[in-house]
Phi, psi and omega in degrees: 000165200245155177318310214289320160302317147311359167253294194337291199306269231316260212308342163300337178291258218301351189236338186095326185320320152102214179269010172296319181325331138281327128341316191265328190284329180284351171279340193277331171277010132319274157017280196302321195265024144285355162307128182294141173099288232055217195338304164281341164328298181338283189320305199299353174264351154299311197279321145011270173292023180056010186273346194319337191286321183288351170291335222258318186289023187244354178282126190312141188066020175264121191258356183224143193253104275212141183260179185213146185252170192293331144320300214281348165269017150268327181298328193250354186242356190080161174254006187298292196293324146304339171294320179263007214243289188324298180309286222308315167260010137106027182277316217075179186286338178256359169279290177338315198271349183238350170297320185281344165306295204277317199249015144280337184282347178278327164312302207295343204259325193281324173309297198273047173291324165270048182053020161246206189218087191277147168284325184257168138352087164283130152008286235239352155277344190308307221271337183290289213270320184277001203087160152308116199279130180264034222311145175280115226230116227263162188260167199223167169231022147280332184283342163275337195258323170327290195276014187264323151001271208297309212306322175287309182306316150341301182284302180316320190300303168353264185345288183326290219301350165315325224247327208249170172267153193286136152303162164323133209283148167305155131329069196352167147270132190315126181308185192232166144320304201278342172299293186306336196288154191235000171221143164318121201212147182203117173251150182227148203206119198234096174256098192041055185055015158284128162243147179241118205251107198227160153148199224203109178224170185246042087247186177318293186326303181310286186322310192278351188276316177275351191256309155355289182283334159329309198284302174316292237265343214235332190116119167314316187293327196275001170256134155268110182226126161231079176259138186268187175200137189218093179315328172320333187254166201286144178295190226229102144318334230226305189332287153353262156309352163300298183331324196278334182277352173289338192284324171290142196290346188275352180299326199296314204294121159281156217113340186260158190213162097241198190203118191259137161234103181082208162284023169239122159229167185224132230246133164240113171223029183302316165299347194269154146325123181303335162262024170260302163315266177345303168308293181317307189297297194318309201279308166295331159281350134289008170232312178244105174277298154009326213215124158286136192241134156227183178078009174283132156239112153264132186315274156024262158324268209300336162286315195302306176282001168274348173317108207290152164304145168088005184310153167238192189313327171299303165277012134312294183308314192299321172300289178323292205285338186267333161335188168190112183249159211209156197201145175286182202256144157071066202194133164282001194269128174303143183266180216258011237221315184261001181312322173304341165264338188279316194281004190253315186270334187282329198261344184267319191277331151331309199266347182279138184319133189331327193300315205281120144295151158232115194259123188275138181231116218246121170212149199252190175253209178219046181255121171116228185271122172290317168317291200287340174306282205303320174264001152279343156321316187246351169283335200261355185259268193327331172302313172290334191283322197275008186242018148256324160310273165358309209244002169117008172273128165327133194269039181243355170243359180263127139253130196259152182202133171249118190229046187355311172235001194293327173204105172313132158253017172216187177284115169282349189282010193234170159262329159292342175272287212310290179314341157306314254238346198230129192176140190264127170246169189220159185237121179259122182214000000 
């Protein structure tokens, strides 16, 4: 296969575009070289948009290639010049612009594959922008009598199928995955710093936005992606902050896999270090509070399922106090990122002798209102009991109390003690 073909499949991959996809790589290089300069013109309108260092990481001998959203390419091309890139390649004006996130940096890097920054048209890009050269084809009068042929035999075919009996009707063809999903779904698999990108958003936008952020975080060569795009499914709540989460180091570590289905993921980080396992976990449950999790390892989790038989209030409690439950911000509502902690702690107290209470305790840190403090402390206490009641502890073993900032376990004068400081502790008796 030829580069140039070898750019095709790749941006046909990465856009959904399909066999549009050549059609579209020759306009955006038409495009770069009406630029005065070609390439550095490009650039140099990037750099404009205060975007020049990520144009510049797209360039051959760039070693990490940097993504760009669909804004941030409106900033640097205008929309007079998004407007016509939309017509000229038949995308349209609302498309065009997250098409050109994923398939322009594959263009810029395949023009300088040989380290120069060309002004013009290279030789072996000409035929993607002007077409296929078309030759004058001399007349034969076998090219006339062929289809006068095919016409009889047709009729003749006619005639029979009038005459003969029908077969049985075909069958459809077996629907696809990505035809059947009926929610968003995406896996990921980071094997020695190769990712394998797989799943199923319901649009282009989606599809060029996340293989976009992936490309950035990871190396372009170093992403594998089969995302499919099914106007049918819900858009990907999670998509947003995932992205943003490819930008984290802990993301980089290899061996981590997960996988989203719908509003659920489910995180494999069995091969990892245990504070690697921690970081990781810790960092999706604090960035999609939004999304039920399972496979989070938590310090907690890890007490909880370590609990010798015959345990009493003391290590119930000590296991329970090591947990972390999350509240959407200035909110008693759990996010849905702790339900998987709730079924952990619920299943312990459960398990404990009958006898044993447990007092759920709510503490805020002591920035604000001290009243209102005080009473999301017991809306954030009562919010856990009532959601371990949900999973089966009697609610007679339960109690809730709020005690908003009285008593810290960190520094309030820091943002690292406050977030100690804001937190459900639990008491066993």
């Amino acid at each position: 296969m030829s580069s140039i073909e070898h750019l095709v499949d790749e941006v046909a991959r990465a856009t959904g575009l399909g066999q549009n996809a050549r059609k579209f790589i020759g306009v955006v290089v038409g495009y770069i070289f009406k630029q005065p300069g070609g390439v550095s013109g490009l650039v140099g309108k990037f750099e404009h948009a205060g975007l020049g260092h990520v144009a510049k990481s797209w360039l051959s001998g760039s070693p990490n290639m940097q993504s760009i959203d669909a804004n941030q390419i409106r900033a640097a091309l205008g929309s007079q010049d998004i407007e016509q890139l939309g017509e000229k390649s038949g995308v349209g004006m609302k498309m065009v612009a997250p098409l050109l996130a994923t398939a322009l940096p594959l263009v810029m890097r395949a023009i300088t594959s040989g380290g120069a920054l060309p002004a013009t048209v290279p030789a072996s890009f000409a035929g993607l922008v002007n077409g296929a050269p078309r030759r004058k084809k001399p007349f034969h009068l076998w090219r006339w009598l062929l289809p006068l042929l095919a016409l009889l035999a047709l009729a003749y075919c006619g005639w029979q199928s009038r005459h003969a009996a029908k077969g049985p009707p075909v069958p459809p063809p077996t629907s696809t995955a990505s035809a059947t999903a009926t929610a968003p779904m995406l896996s990921f698999k980071n094997v020695g710093g190769k990712v394998d990108l797989g799943g199923v958003v319901s649009t282009v936008e989606e599809k060029a936005s996340v293989i976009g952020a992936a490309a950035g975080a990871y190396g372009q060569d170093n992403v594998n992606a089969h995302v499919d795009v099914n106007p049918g499914v819900p858009a990907a709540s999670w998509l947003d902050p995932l992205k943003a989460l490819f930008a984290a180091s802990a993301l980089k570590t290899d061996g981590l896999r997960f996988d989203f289905k719908g509003d659920m993921l489910t995180l494999d980080t069995s091969t990892l270090p245990a504070d690697k396992r921690a970081e990781i976990s810790q960092l999706f449950q604090s960035r999609l509070g939004n999304v039920q999790m399972e496979g989070l390892f938590d310090k907690g989790i890890e007490a909880l399922d370590n609990l010798k038989p015959g345990y009493g209030a003391t290590e119930l409690a000590d296991a329970l106090n090591a947990t972390t439950v999350t509240f959407d911000n200035n909110s008693a509502n759990l996010t849905a990122s702790s339900l998987s902690i709730i079924d952990k702690a619920a299943a312990a107290i459960q398990g404990a002798p009958a006898g044993i209470k447990v007092e759920v305790g709510g503490h805020t840190d002591n920035v604000g209102n001290a009243g209102l403090n005080q009473q999301l402390s017991e809306k954030r206490a009562q919010a856990v009991v009532q959601a371990l009641v949900k999973k089966g502890v009697p609610a007679n073993r339960l109690d809730a109390r709020g005690f908003c900032a009285d008593h810290p376990i960190g520094d309030n004068s820091t943002e690292e003690g406050r977030a100690k400081n804001r937190r459900i502790g639990y008491t066993a008796f």
